[in-house]
C-alpha positions in Angstrom: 16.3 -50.0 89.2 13.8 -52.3 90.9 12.2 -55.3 89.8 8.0 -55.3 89.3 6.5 -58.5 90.9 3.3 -58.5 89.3 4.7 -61.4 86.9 3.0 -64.3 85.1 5.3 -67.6 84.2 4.2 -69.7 81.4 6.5 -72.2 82.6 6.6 -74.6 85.8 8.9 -72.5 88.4 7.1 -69.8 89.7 8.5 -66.1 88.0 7.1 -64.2 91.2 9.6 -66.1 93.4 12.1 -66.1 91.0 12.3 -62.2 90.7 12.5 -62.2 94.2 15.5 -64.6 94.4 17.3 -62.3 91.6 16.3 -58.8 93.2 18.6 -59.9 96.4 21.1 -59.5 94.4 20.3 -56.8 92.0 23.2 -54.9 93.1 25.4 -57.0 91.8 23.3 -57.6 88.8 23.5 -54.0 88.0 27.0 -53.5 88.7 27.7 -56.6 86.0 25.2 -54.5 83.3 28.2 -51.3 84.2 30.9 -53.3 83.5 29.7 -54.8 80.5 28.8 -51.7 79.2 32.4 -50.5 80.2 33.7 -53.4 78.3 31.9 -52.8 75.2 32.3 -48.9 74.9 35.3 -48.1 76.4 36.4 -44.0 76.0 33.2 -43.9 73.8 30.6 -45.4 71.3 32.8 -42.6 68.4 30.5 -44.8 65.4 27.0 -43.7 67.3 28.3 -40.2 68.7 29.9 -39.3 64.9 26.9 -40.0 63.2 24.1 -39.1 65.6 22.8 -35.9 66.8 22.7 -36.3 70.8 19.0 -34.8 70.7 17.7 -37.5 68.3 15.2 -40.0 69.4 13.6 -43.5 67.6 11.6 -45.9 68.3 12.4 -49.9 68.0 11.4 -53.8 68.8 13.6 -56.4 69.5 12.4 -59.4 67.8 13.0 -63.2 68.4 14.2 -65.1 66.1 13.3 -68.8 66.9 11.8 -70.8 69.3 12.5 -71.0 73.0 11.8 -69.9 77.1 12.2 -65.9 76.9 14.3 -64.5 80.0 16.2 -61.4 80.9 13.9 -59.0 79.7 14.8 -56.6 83.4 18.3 -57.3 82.6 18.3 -55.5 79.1 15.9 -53.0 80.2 18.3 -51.7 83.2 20.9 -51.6 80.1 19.0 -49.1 78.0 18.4 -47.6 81.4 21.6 -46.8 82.4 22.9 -44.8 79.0 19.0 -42.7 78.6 16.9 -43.3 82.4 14.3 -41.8 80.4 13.9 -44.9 78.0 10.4 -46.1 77.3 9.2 -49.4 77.1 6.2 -49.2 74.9 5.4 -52.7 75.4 7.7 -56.2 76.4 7.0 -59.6 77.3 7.6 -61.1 80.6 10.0 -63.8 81.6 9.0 -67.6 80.8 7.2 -66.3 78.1 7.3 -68.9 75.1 8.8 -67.0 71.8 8.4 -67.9 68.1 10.2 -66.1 65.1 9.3 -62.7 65.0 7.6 -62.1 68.0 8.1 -58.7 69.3 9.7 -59.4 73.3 9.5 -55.8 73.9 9.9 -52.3 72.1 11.0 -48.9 73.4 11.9 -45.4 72.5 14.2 -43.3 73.8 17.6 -41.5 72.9 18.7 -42.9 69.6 23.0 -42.7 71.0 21.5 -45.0 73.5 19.5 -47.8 71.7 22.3 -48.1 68.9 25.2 -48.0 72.2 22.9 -50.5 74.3 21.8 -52.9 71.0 24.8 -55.5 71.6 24.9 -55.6 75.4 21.8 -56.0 75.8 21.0 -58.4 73.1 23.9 -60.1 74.9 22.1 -60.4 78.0 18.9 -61.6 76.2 20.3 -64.4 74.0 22.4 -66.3 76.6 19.8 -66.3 79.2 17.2 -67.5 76.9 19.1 -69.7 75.7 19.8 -71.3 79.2 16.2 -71.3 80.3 15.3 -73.0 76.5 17.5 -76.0 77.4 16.4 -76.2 80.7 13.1 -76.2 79.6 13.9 -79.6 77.4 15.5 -81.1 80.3 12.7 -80.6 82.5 9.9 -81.7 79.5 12.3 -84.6 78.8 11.7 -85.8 82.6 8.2 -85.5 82.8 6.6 -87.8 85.4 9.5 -89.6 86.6 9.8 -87.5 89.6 13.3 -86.2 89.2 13.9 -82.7 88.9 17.1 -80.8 87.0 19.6 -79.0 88.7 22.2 -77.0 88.0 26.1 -77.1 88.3 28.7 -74.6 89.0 30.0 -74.5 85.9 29.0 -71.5 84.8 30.4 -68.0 83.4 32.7 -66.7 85.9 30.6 -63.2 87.3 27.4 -64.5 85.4 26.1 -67.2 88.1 23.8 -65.4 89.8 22.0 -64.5 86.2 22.7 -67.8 85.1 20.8 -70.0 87.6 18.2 -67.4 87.2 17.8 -68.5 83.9 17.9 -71.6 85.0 14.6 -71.5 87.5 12.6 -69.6 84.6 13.3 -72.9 82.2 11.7 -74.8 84.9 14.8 -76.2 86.9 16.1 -75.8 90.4 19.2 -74.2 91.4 22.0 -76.6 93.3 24.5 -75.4 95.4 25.3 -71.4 94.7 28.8 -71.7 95.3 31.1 -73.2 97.9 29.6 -71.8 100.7 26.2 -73.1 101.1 26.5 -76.6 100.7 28.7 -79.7 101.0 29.7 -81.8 98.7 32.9 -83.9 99.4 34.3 -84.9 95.5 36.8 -87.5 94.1 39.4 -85.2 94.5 38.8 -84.2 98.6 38.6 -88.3 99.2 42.2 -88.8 97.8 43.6 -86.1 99.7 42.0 -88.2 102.7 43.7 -91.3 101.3 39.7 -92.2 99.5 38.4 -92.2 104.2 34.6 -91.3 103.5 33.4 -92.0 107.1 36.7 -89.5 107.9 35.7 -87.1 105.4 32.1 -86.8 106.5 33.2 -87.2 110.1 35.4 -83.8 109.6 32.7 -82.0 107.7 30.2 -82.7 110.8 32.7 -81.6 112.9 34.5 -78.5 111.2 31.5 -77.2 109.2 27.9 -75.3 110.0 25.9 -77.7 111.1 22.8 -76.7 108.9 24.5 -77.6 105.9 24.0 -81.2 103.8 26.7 -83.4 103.6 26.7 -84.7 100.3 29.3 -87.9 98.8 30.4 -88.1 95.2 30.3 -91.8 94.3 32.0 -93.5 91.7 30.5 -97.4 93.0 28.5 -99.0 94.9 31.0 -100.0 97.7 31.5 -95.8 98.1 27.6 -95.5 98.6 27.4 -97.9 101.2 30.5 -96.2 102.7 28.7 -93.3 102.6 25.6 -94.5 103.7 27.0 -95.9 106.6 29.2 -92.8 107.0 26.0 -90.5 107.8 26.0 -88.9 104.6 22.7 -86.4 104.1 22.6 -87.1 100.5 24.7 -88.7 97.5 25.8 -87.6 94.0 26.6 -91.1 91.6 28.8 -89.9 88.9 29.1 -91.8 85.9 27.3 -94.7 87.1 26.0 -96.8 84.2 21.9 -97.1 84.2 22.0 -100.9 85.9 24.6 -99.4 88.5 22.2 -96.6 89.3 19.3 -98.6 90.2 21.5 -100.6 92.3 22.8 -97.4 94.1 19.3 -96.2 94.2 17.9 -99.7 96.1 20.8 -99.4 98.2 20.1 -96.1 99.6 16.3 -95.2 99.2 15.4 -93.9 102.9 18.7 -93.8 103.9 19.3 -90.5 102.9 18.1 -87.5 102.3 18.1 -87.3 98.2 20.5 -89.3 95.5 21.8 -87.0 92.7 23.0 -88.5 89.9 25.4 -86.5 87.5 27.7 -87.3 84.3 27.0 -89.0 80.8 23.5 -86.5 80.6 22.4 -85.4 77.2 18.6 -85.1 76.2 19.3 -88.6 74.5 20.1 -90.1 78.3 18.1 -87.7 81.0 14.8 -89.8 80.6 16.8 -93.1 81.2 19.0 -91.5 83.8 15.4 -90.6 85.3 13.7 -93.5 85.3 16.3 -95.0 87.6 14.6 -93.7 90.6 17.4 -91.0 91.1 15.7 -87.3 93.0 18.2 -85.0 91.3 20.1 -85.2 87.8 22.6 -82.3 88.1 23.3 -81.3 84.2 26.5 -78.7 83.8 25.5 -78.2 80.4 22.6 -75.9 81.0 25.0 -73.3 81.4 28.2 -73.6 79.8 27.3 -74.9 76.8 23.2 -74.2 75.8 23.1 -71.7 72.5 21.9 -68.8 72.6 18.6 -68.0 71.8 18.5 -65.7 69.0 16.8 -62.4 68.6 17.7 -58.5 66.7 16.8 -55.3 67.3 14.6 -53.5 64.4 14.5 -49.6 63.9 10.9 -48.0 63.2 
């Protein structure tokens, strides 16, 4: 299945670029929709296939059911797709899209087996991702005008990331590093394996690593950012720093490099705060492992 480009976001990323992003790896995407599928009906759907003639079609919405950031809608179209590639889709709303209760995000008709064995999967797909892009949506309207931008984490769903920080860019944030190989970032635990040596463990990342990757130091205190200041770090991440500790940090290393990402302790109660520090990045693990879902149900008729 492809992905149409002629897309509108309500929202501040842009949805053009971001269905780009997520069609590079639509392979994968669609092999995840297989095996969820696989996972849900096993040898076969026997409730759907007992009760319902295999020539019978109907028509049906799926409906929100509170407020948030819409997103997936490709995602649980290729899963209606794959049991009936005849499915219609009468009408849906695009991704970014802001829902209220009741709002119809899309309805379809098709093979009838095939909207009752597709209803939870796809509703699967729908609700977590909207739910991601919802709270990343706070986040961002939380830090409004301060000039830091939310990132991700890679604390996601293990074989959802790529879907996950998808949702992520249609709530509005920006996507850190993907995984371990495009980025960086030497931690806590790196340092005391190099008996806590920053200007060594930057020194062995310049030497033993692509060079067009960022260097980035996790910093517990100040004396670690000037270490890694003076260490030719590309950027810093302050973890746990109180707020006075962060604006210290920030001083310290304002042109010095690259961007200061500052990380722990961030709730919708503290990102403004956290923000106001002077900080570029506030990284924020919670947008995916722990944002609700966004709920919505599928209506016959």
């Amino acid at each position: 299945m492809g992905i149409g480009f002629n897309k509108v976001c309500l929202i501040s990323c842009s949805l053009r670029y971001n269905l780009c992003v997520l069609s590079h790896y639509w392979a994968e995407v669609e092999a995840l929709i297989a095996r969820a599928l696989a996972e849900d009906v096993g040898a076969c759907d026997w409730t759907t296939v007992a009760l319902i003639p295999e020539s019978m079609e109907s028509e049906c919405a799926i409906l929100a059911q509170a407020e948030g950031v819409l997103c997936g809608v490709e995602v649980a179209k290729s899963v209606f797709l794959h049991l009936d590639p005849a499915m219609e889709f009468l009408e849906s709303l695009e991704d970014g899209a802001w829902l209220e209760p009741d709002r119809c995000v899309m309805r379809l008709r098709g093979s009838t087996r095939a909207l009752l064995t597709g209803e939870r999967t796809a509703l699967n797909f729908l609700q977590h991702l909207s739910g991601i892009a919802t709270l990343t949506h706070q986040f961002v309207r939380a830090v409004e005008g301060t000039g830091a931008q939310i990132v991700d984490t890679r604390k996601t769903n293990p074989g959802l990331r790529v879907l996950e920080k998808y949702a992520v860019r249609v709530g509005g944030g920006r996507n850190h590093r993907v995984g371990l190989y495009d980025g960086i970032l030497i931690k806590d635990n790196h340092l005391i394996a190099l008996n806590g040596d920053i200007r060594e463990a930057v020194r062995r990342a310049r030497a033993n690593a692509p060079h067009m990757l960022a260097v980035e130091v996790e910093c517990g205190t100040l004396e670690q950012v000037q270490q890694a200041i003076e260490a030719g770090a590309d950027a810093i991440l302050l973890d746990n720093m109180p707020l006075e500790t962060l604006r210290e940090a920030v001083r310290l290393a304002r042109g010095r490099v690259r961007y200061l990402e500052a990380s722990g302790g961030v709730n919708l109660q503290t990102v403004r705060a956290i923000a106001e520090t002077g900080v570029d990045l506030i990284s924020v693990g919670a947008l995916t492992h722990s944002a609700p879902i966004l709920p919505m149900h599928l209506e016959f008729g």
